[in-house]
C-alpha positions in Angstrom: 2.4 -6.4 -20.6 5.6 -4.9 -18.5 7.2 -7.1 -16.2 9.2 -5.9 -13.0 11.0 -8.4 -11.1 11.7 -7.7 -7.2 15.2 -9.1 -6.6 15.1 -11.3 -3.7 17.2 -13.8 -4.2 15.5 -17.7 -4.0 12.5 -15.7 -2.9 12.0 -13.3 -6.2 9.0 -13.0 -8.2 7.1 -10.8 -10.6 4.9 -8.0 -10.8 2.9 -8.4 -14.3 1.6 -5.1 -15.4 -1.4 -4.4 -18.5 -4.8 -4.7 -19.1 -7.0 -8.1 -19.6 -4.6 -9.5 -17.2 -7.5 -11.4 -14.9 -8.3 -14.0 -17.0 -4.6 -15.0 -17.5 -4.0 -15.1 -13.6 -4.5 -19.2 -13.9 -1.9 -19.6 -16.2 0.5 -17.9 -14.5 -0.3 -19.1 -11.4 0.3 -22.9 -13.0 3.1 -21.5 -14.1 4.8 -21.3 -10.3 3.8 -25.0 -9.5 1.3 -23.8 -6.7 -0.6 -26.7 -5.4 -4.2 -27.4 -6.2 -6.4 -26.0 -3.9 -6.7 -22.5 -3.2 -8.5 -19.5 -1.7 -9.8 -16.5 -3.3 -10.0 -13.8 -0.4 -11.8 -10.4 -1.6 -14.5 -8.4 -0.2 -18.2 -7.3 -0.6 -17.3 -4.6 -3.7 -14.6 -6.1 -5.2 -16.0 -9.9 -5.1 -18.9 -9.1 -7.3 -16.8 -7.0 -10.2 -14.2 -9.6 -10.6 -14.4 -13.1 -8.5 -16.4 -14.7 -11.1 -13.5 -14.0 -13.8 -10.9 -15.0 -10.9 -12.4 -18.1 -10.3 -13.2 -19.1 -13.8 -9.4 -18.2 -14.8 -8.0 -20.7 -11.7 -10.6 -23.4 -12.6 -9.9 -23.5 -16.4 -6.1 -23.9 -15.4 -6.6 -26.5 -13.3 -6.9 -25.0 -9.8 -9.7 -26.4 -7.8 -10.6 -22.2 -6.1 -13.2 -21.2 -3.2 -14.0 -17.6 -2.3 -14.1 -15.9 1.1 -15.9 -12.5 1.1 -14.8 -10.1 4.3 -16.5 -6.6 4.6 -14.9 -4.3 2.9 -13.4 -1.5 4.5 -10.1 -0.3 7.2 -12.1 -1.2 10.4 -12.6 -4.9 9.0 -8.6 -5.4 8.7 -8.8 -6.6 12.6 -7.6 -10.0 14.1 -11.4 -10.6 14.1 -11.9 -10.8 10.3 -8.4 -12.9 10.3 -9.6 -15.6 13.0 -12.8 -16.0 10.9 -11.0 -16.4 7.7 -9.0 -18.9 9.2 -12.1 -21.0 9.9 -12.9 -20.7 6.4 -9.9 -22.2 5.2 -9.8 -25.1 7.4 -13.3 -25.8 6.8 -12.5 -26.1 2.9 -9.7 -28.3 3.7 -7.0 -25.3 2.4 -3.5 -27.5 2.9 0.4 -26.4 3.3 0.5 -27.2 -0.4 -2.2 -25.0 -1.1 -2.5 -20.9 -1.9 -4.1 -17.9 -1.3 -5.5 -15.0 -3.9 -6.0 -12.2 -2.8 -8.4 -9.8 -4.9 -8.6 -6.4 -3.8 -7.1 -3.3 -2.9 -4.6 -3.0 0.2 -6.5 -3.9 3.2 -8.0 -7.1 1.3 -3.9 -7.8 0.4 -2.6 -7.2 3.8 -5.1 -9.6 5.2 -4.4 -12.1 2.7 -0.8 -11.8 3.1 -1.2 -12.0 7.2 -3.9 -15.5 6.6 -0.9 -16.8 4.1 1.8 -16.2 6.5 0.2 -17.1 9.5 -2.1 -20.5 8.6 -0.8 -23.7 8.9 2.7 -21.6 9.7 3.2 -20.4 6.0 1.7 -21.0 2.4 2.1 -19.3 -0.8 0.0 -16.5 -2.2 -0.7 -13.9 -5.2 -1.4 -10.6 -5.2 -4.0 -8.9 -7.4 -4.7 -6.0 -6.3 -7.7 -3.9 -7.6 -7.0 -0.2 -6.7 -4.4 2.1 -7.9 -3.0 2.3 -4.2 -2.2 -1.5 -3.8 -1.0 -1.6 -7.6 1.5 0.8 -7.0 2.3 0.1 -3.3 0.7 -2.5 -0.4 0.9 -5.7 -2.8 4.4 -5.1 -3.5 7.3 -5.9 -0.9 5.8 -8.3 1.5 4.3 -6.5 4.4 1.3 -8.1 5.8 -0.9 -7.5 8.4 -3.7 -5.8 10.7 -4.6 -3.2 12.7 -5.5 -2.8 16.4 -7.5 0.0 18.0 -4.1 1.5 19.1 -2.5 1.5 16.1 -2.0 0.5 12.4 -0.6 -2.5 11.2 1.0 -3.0 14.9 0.1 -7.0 14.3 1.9 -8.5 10.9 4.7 -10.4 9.2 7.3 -10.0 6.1 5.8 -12.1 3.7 6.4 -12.1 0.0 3.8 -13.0 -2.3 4.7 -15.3 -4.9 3.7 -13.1 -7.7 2.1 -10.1 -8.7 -0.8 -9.4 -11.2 -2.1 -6.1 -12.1 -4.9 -5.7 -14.3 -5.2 -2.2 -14.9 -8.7 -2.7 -15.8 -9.6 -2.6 -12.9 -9.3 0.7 -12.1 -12.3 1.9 -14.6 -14.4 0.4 -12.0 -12.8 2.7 -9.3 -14.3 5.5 -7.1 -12.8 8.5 -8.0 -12.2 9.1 -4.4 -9.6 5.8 -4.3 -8.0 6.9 -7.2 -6.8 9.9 -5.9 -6.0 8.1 -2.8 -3.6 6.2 -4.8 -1.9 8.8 -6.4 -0.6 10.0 -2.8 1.3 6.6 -2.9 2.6 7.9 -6.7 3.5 11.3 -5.5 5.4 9.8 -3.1 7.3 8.1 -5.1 8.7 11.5 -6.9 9.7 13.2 -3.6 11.7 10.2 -2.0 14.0 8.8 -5.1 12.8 10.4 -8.1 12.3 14.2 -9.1 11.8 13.3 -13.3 8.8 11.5 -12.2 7.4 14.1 -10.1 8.1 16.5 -12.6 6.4 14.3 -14.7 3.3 14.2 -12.7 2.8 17.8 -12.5 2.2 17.9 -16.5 0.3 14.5 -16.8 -1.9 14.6 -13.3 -5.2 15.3 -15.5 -4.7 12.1 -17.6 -4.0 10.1 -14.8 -7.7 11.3 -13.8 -9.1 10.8 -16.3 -7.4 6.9 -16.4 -5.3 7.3 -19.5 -4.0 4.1 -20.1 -0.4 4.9 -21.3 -0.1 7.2 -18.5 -1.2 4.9 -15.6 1.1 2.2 -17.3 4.0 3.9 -17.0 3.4 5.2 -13.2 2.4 1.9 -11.9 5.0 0.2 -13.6 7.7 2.9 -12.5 6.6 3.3 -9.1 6.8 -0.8 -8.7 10.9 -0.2 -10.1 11.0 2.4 -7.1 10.0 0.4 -4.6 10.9 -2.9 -5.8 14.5 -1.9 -5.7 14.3 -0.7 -2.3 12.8 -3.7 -1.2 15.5 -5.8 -3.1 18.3 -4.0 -0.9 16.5 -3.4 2.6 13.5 -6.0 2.6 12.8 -6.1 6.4 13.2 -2.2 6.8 16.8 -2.0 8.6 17.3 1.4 7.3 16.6 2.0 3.3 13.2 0.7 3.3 12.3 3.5 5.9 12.1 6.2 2.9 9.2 3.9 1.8 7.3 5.5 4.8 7.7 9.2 4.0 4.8 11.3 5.5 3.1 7.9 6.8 4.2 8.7 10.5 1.9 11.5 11.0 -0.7 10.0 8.0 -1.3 6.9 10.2 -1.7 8.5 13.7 -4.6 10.8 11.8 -6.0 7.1 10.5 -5.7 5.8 14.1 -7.3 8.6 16.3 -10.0 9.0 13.6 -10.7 5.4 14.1 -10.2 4.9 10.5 -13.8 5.9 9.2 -13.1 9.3 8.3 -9.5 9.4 6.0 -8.8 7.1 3.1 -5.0 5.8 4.0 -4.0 8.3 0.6 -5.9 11.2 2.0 -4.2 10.4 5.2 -1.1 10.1 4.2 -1.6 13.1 1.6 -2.1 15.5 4.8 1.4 13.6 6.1 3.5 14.0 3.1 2.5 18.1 3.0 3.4 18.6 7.1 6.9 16.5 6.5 7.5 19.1 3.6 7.3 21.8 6.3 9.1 19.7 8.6 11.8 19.1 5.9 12.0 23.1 5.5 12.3 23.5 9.1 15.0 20.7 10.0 16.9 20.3 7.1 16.3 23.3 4.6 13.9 21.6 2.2 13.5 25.2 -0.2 9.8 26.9 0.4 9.5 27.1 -3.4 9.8 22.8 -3.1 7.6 22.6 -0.3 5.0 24.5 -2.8 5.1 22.5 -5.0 4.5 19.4 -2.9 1.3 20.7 -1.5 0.3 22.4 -4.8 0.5 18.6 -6.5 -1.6 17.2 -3.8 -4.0 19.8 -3.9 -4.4 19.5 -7.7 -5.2 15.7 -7.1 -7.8 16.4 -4.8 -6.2 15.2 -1.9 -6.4 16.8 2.0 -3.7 18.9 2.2 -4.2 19.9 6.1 -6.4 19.2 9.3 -8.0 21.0 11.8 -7.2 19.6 15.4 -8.2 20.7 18.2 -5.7 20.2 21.3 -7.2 17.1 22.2 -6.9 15.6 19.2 -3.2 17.4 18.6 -2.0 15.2 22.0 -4.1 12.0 20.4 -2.1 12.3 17.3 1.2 12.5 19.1 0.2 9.8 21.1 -0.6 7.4 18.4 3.3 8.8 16.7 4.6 6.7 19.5 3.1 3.9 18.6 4.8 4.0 14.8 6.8 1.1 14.2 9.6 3.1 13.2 10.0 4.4 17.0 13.2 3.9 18.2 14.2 4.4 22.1 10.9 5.9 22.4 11.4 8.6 20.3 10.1 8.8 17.0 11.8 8.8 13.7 11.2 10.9 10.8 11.5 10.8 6.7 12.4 14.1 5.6 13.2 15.5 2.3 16.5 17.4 1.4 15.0 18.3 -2.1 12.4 16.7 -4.2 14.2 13.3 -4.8 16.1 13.1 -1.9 15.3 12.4 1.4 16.9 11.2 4.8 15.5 8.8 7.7 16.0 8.4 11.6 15.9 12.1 12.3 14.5 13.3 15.5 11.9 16.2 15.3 11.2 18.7 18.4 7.2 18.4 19.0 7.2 22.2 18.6 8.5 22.0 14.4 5.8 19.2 14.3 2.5 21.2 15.8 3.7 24.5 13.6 3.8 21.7 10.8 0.0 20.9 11.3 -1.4 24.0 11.9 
C-alpha cells in the first residue's frame, strides 16, 4: 500500500493507495475516531459491486452503516438529489458526530462531500472513490459540490475529506469508456507540473489499458503527489490551484451546453486540454511539435480530441465560459502551457485565438 499525505496543517489526512483495500476501510476509519453512525452514499452501479463489502468492513469495526443509492449519472449531481439525501440522513438519525462514505466515482464524491459539508453545518467524511478519474483527481483536495443547468459545479464548498481510500480493484470492474476518461485527468497532470511523467505515459499508455497493476500504481499514486502538493500550498484556489484546471474552462462549457448527456467530464475535458494546446501556441509560444504531442497522447487513449459546433453552439459555449468560476471582472481566465511541464494562469484570450482553437 503507498501512502500520500496532503499537508494541511490540523486538517491533513491520507490518501491510501493498493489493492484489497475495501475490506480494510473500517479499520482505518476506527482508526480517525469517527463517531458511530454513518452513511454509505453510492449509486445504482457502484452500490451493487461494492456496498456489501463496504458495509460489512464498517460493521465488523464497529460502525453501525446505512446506504443511500442516488442514480448514477452527471445530470443526478443536482440540488434535487442533495435535498433528498438529506432526508435520508435525518430519517436514519445521522448526528454531528457521525460520517459520511462516499463510494463511487466523482459525481457520487462531490455529492457526498457537498451532504458532509452542508448537513447539520459540517460532518466528517471519506472518500473512496471507484473510477480512475476520482482516484486520481475529484476525491482529492476538498472540492464539493453540484451542478445547475447553467453551469458546473456553480453550487459547492471546500471541504476536506478526512481520508482517502483507493482500492485499485476497482477499476477491473470499470467501463473502458471511464477509464479513458480518467486518464485525461493523468495526462493532465504531465503537461501542468510534470514532463517525466508525460513522457512516461507516452511509452506505458497501452498498459495502463490494459490495467497493469504496477503501472496504474504508480500514476495514481503520482498524480495524488501532483495535486496534493498543490492543494497543500493554494487549497482554496487563490492562484496555484488554478493550474489544477488546465483545459477544464472550455471542457466544462462543452459539458454544460450538451446538458451533460453526451461527454464524459474526461472526454470533455480531453477536447479542452487539445484547444488550450493551440491556445498556448498562439498566446504564449507553446512549440507545434509539443502541441502534437499533446493531441497525439489523447488520441492514442481514445479520447475526443475536437468538436464540431455549429455557430449556435460556438456562442453557447462561450456563454457558458462566463460562467467559469475562474472568471474574473467578467472576463475569463485561462491555463496555458509554456512547454509540457509548465504552465501559466490568469491570462486573458481574444475570442478570435479561442474559435480558431476549436475549429
Amino acid at each position: 500500500m503507498r501512502t500520500v499525505n496532503v499537508p494541511l496543517g490540523d486538517r491533513s489526512y491520507s490518501i491510501k493507495i493498493g489493492n484489497g483495500l475495501l475490506p480494510k476501510l473500517g479499520v482505518e476509519c476506527r482508526r480517525l475516531a469517527l463517531g458511530k453512525r454513518c452513511a454509505v452514499v453510492t449509486d445504482r452501479t457502484v452500490g451493487p459491486l461494492y456496498a456489501k463489502a463496504v458495509l460489512a468492513s464498517l460493521r465488523q469495526a464497529g460502525f453501525a452503516p446505512v446506504e443511500i443509492r442516488v442514480p448514477t449519472g452527471e445530470t443526478a449531481k443536482s440540488l434535487r438529489t442533495i435535498h433528498a439525501c438529506y432526508d435520508q440522513l435525518a430519517k436514519h438519525r445521522i448526528e454531528r458526530s457521525s460520517f459520511i462514505v462516499a463510494l463511487g466515482g466523482g459525481v457520487v464524491g462531490d455529492m457526498a462531500g457537498f451532504l458532509a459539508a452542508s448537513y447539520l453545518r459540517g460532518i466528517g467524511f471519506v472518500q473512496v472513490p471507484t473510477t480512475l478519474l476520482a482516484q486520481v483527481d475529484s476525491s482529492v483536495g476538498g472540492k464539493v459540490g453540484v451542478n445547475l443547468k447553467a453551469g458546473k459545479n456553480l453550487v459547492g464548498a471546500f471541504y476536506q475529506p478526512r481520508l482517502v481510500l483507493c482500492d485499485l480493484d476497482t477499476l477491473k470492474t470499470l467501463p473502458k469508456r471511464e477509464l479513458r476518461a480518467g486518464l485525461a485527468e493523468v495526462i493532465k497532470y504531465g503537461i501542468i507540473a510534470d514532463a517525466a511523467l508525460f513522457r512516461r505515459l507516452e511509452h506505458t499508455l497501452p498498459g495502463l489499458l490494459r490495467l497493469d497493476a504496477k503501472g496504474l500504481a504508480h500514476v495514481v499514486a503520482h498524480s495524488c503527489q501532483i495535486k496534493a502538493k498543490v492543494v497543500g500550498q493554494d487549497e482554496r484556489e487563490g492562484g496555484l490551484r488554478a493550474i489544477l484546471n488546465y483545459g477544464h474552462t472550455i471542457g466544462h462549457a462543452l459539458e454544460a451546453i450538451s446538458r451533460y448527456g453526451k461527454y464524459l467530464h474526461g472526454e470533455a475535458i480531453s477536447i479542452g486540454q487539445v484547444a488550450a494546446s493551440k491556445i498556448s501556441r498562439d498566446v504564449l509560444g507553446l512549440g507545434q511539435a509539443e502541441v502534437d504531442r499533446i493531441e497525439a497522447l489523447f488520441a492514442r487513449a481514445g479520447l475526443p480530441t475536437t468538436v464540431r459546433l455549429a455557430k449556435l453552439q460556438l456562442a453557447r459555449v462561450f456563454a457558458a465560459m462566463k460562467l467559469d468560476k475562474k472568471v474574473s471582472g467578467g472576463e475569463v481566465k485561462f491555463v496555458l502551457a509554456r512547454k509540457i511541464g509548465q504552465v501559466e494562469f490568469g491570462i486573458d484570450v481574444p475570442k478570435a485565438i479561442i474559435k480558431t482553437a476549436l475549429k
